[in-house]
One Martini backbone bead per residue (centre of mass of N, CA, C, O) as a GRO file, in nm:
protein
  237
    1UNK     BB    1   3.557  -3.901  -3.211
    2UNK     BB    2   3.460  -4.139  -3.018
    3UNK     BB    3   3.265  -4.414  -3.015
    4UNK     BB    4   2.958  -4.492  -2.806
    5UNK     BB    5   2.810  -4.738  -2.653
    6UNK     BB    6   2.517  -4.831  -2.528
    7UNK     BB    7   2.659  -4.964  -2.257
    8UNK     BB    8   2.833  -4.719  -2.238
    9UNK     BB    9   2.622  -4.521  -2.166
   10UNK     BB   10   2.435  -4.654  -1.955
   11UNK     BB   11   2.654  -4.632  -1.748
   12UNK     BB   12   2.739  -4.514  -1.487
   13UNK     BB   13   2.923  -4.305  -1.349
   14UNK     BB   14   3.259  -4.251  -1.206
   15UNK     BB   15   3.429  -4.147  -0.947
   16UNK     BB   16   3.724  -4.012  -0.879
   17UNK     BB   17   3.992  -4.030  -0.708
   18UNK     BB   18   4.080  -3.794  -0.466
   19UNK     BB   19   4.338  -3.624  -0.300
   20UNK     BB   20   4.334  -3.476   0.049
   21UNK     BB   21   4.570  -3.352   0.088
   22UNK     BB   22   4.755  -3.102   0.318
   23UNK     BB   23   4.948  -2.906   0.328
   24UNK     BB   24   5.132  -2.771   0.660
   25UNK     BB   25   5.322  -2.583   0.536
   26UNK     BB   26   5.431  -2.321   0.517
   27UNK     BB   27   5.430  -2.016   0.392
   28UNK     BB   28   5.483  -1.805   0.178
   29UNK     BB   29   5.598  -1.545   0.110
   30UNK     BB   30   5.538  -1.200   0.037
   31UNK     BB   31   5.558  -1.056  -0.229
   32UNK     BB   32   5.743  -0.772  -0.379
   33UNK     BB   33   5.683  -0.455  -0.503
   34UNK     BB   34   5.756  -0.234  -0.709
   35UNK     BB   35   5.698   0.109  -0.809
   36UNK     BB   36   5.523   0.160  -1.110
   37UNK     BB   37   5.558   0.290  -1.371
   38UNK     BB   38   5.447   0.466  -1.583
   39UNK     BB   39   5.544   0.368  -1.852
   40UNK     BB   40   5.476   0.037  -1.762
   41UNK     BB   41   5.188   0.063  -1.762
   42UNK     BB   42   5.187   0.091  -2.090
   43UNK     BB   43   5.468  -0.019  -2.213
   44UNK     BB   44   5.631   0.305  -2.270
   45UNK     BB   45   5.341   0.450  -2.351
   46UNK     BB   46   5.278   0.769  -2.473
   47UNK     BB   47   5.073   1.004  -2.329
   48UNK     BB   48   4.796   1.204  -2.394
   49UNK     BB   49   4.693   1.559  -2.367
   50UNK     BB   50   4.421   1.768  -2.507
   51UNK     BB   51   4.336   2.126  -2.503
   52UNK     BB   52   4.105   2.334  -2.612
   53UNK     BB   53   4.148   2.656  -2.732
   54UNK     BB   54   3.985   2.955  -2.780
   55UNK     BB   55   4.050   3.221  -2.902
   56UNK     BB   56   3.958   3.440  -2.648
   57UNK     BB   57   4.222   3.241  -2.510
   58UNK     BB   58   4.499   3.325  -2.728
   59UNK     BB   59   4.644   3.566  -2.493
   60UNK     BB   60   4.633   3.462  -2.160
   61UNK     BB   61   4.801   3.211  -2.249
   62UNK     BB   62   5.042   3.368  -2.367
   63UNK     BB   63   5.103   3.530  -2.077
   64UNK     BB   64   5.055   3.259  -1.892
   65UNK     BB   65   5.249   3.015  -1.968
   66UNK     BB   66   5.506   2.987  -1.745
   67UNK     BB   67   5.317   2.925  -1.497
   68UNK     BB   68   5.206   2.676  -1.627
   69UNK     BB   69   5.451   2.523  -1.743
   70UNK     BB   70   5.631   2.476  -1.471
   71UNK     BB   71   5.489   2.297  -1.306
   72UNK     BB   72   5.445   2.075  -1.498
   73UNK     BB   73   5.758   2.004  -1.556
   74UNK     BB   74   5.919   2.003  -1.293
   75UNK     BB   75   5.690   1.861  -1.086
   76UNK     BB   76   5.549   1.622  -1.284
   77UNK     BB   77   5.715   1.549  -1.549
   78UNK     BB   78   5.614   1.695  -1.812
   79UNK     BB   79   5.510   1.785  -2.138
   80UNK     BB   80   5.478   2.087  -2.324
   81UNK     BB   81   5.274   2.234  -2.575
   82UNK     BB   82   5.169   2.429  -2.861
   83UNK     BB   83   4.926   2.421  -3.089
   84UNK     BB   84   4.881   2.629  -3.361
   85UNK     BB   85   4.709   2.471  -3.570
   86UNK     BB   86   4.495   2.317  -3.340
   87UNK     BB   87   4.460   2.496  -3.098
   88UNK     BB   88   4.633   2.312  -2.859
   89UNK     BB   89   4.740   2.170  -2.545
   90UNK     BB   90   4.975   1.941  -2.526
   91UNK     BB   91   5.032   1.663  -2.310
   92UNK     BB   92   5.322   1.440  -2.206
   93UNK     BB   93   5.499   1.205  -2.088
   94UNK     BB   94   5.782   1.083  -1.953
   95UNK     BB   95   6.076   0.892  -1.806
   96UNK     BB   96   5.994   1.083  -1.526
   97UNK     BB   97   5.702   0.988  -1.466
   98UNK     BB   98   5.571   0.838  -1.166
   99UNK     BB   99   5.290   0.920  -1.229
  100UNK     BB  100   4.963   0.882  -1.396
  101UNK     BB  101   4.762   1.102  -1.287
  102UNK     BB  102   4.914   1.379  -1.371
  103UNK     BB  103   4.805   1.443  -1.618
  104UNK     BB  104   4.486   1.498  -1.562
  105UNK     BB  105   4.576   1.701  -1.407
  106UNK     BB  106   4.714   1.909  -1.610
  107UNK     BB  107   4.488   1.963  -1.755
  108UNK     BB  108   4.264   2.063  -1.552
  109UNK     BB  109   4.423   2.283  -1.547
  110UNK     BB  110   4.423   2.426  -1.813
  111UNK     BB  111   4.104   2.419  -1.821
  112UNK     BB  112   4.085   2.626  -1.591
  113UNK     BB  113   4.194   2.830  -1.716
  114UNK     BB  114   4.045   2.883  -1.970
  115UNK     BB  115   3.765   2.927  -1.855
  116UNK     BB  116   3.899   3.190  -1.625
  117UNK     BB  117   4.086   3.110  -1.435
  118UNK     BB  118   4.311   3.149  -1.233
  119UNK     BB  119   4.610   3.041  -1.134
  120UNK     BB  120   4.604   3.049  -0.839
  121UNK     BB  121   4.332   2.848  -0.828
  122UNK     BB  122   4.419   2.637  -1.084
  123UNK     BB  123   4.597   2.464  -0.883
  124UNK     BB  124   4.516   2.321  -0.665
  125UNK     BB  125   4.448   2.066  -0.886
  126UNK     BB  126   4.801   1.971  -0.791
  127UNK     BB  127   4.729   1.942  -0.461
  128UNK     BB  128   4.457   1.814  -0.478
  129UNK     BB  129   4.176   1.552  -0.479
  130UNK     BB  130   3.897   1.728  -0.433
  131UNK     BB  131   3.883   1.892  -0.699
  132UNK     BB  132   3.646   2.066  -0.901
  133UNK     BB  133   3.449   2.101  -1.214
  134UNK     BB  134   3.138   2.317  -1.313
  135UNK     BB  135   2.934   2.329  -1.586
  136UNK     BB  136   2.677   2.559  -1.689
  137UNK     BB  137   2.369   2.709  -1.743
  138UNK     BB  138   2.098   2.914  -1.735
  139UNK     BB  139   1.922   2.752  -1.876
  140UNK     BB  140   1.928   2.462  -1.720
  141UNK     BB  141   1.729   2.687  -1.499
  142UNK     BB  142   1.628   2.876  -1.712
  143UNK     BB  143   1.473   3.063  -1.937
  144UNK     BB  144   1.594   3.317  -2.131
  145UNK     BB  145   1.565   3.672  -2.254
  146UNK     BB  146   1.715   3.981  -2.313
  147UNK     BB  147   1.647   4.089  -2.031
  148UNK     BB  148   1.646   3.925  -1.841
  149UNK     BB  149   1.917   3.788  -1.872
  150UNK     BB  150   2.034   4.018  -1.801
  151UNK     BB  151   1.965   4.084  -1.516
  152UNK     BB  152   2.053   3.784  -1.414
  153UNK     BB  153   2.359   3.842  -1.424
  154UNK     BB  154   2.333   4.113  -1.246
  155UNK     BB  155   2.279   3.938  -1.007
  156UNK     BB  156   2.501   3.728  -0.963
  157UNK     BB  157   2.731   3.966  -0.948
  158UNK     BB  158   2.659   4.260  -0.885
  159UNK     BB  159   2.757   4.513  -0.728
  160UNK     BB  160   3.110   4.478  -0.850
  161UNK     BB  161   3.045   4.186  -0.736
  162UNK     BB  162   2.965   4.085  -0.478
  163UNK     BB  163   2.785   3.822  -0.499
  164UNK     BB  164   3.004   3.658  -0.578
  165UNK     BB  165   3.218   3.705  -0.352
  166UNK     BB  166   3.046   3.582  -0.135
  167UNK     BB  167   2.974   3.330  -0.271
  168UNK     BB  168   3.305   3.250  -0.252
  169UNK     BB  169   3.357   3.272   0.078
  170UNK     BB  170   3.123   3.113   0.185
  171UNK     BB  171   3.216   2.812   0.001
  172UNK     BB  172   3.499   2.795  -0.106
  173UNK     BB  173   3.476   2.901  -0.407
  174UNK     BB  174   3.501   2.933  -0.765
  175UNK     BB  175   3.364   3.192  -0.971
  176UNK     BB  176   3.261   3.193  -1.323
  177UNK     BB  177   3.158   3.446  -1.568
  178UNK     BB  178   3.067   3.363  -1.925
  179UNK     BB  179   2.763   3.487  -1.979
  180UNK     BB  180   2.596   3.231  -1.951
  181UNK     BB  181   2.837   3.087  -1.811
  182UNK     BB  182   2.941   2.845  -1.533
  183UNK     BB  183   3.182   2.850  -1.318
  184UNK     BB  184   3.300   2.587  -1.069
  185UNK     BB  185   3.544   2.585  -0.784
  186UNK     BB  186   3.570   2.263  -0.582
  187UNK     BB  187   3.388   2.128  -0.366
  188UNK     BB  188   3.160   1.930  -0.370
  189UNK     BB  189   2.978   2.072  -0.170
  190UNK     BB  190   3.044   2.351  -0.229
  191UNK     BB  191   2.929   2.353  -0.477
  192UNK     BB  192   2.645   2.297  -0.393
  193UNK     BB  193   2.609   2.552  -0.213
  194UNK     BB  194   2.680   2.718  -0.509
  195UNK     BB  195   2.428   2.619  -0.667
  196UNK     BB  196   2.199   2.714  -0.524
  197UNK     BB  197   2.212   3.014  -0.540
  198UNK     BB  198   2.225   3.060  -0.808
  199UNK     BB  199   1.989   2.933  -0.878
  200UNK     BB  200   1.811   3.118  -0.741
  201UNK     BB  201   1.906   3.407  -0.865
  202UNK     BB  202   1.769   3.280  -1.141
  203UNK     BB  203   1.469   3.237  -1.027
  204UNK     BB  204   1.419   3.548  -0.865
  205UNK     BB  205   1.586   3.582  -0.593
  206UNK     BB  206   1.725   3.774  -0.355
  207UNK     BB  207   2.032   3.827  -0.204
  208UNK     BB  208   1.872   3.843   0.082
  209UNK     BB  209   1.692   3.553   0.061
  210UNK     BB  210   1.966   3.372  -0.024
  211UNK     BB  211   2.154   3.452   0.281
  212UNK     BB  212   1.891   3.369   0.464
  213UNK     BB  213   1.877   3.094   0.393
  214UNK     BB  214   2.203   3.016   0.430
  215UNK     BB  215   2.219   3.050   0.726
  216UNK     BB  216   1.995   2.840   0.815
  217UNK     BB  217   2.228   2.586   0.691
  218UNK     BB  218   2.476   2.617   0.745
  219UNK     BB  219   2.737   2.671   0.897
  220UNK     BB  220   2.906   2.940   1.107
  221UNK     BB  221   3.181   2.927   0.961
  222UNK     BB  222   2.990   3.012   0.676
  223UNK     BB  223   2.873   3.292   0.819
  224UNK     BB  224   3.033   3.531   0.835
  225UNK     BB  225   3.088   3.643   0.551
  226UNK     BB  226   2.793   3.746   0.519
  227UNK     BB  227   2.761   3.996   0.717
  228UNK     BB  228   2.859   4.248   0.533
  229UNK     BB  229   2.646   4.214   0.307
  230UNK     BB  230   2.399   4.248   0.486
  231UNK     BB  231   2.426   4.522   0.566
  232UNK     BB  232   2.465   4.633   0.209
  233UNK     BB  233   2.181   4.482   0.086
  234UNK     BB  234   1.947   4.693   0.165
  235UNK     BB  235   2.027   4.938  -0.040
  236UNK     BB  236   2.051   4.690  -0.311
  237UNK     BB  237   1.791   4.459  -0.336
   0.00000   0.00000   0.00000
C-alpha cells in the first residue's frame, strides 16, 4: 500500500465529476426464454424421493402396484420402482419430465395411499394443487388409556362406520383410522372443519351434538349431507 504524507492526508477529498447524460433511445427489445426443462434446472441432475413402506402395508401395495405404477410413469413421466432390501418405493425424474414438481406430487400420492387412502382418492393428489393430508393422533387432544382409547376409537367411527362417512361427506375430506392415528385428506379448510369434529368427539362429546354445532357454523350446502345421520342418529347417540 502506498504511504500518504500528513499533508495530504490532512487535504479535503474531492469529489469526481461524473458525467449525467441519459441516453433517450429506444429500450430494448424484452428477452424472451424457453420453458427450462427440469433436467436443465438441476443441471441435468436425476432428483429421487424415496417412500418408506411399513411391513403391513407390503400386501396392499403389490396388490395395487400397476394402479399406482400407471398415473406416475404414462402421465408424469417419471420412473418408479420398489427396493425390496430397503423397503421403499424410489421415484425419479427421466429426460422426458417437463415439470420438476411433479416428482413431490408422485411421492405423496404413494405416501397417501402407504396411509390407508384408496387409490382413486389418493390420485386427486395428482390433479389438484391444494389437497394435503394431515395426521395426528388421539393423544395430541388427550390422553387415553385402555377402555377409554377403546370407546374413543368407536365414537370417531361410529355404528358400521356411520360417524366417519358423515363427516367425510360433510366436509368433502377422506379419512383414515389407523389405530390411535388419523389421517385427513382434502383441502385446507375442509381438513380445519373435519379436525374439528374429530376433535370434539375425541373430547368426549356425542355425535348428535357435534353435527348439532356443525350445521350452526357450516355452509348450507355442506349441511345437506348430515341430515340423514341426524335422523337415525338419536337412536344409537
Amino acid at each position: 500500500m502506498p504511504k500518504v504524507s500528513r499533508k495530504e492526508a490532512s487535504m479535503p477529498l474531492q469529489e469526481v465529476p461524473r458525467s449525467m447524460d441519459v441516453d433517450d433511445g429506444p429500450l430494448p427489445d424484452k428477452p424472451t426464454f424457453a420453458p427450462i426443462q427440469a433436467g436443465a434446472e438441476g443441471g441435468q441432475k436425476v432428483e429421487f424421493r424415496r417412500v418408506p413402506v411399513p411391513q403391513h402395508r407390503m400386501t396392499p401395495l403389490k396388490n395395487a402396484w400397476m394402479q399406482l405404477y400407471k398415473p406416475i410413469t404414462e402421465n408424469l413421466k417419471l420412473d418408479m420402482r420398489m427396493n425390496l432390501k430397503t423397503k421403499k418405493v424410489e421415484i425419479k425424474t427421466t429426460p422426458q419430465t417437463t415439470n420438476g414438481d411433479v416428482l413431490q406430487k408422485a411421492a405423496d400420492f404413494v405416501h397417501a395411499y402407504i396411509l390407508g387412502f384408496e387409490v382413486r382418492d389418493a390420485i386427486a393428489l395428482l390433479r389438484l394443487d391444494d389437497l394435503y393430508v394431515e395426521c395426528f393422533e388421539i393423544k395430541d387432544v388427550k390422553t387415553l388409556r385402555g377402555e377409554h382409547l377403546a370407546r374413543c376409537i368407536g365414537r370417531l367411527a361410529g355404528k358400521s362406520g356411520k360417524t366417519k362417512f358423515t363427516i367425510e361427506n360433510a366436509t368433502r375430506t377422506r379419512i383414515v383410522l389407523a389405530d390411535t392415528r388419523i389421517h385427513i385428506l382434502g383441502s385446507f379448510q375442509n381438513i380445519r372443519v373435519a379436525r374439528d369434529a374429530i376433535c370434539s368427539l375425541i373430547m368426549g362429546s356425542p355425535a348428535g351434538k357435534v353435527y348439532s354445532n356443525y350445521d350452526q357454523s357450516a355452509p348450507a350446502s355442506m349441511t345437506a349431507d348430515t341430515q340423514e345421520f341426524k335422523v337415525d342418529c338419536g337412536a344409537h347417540c
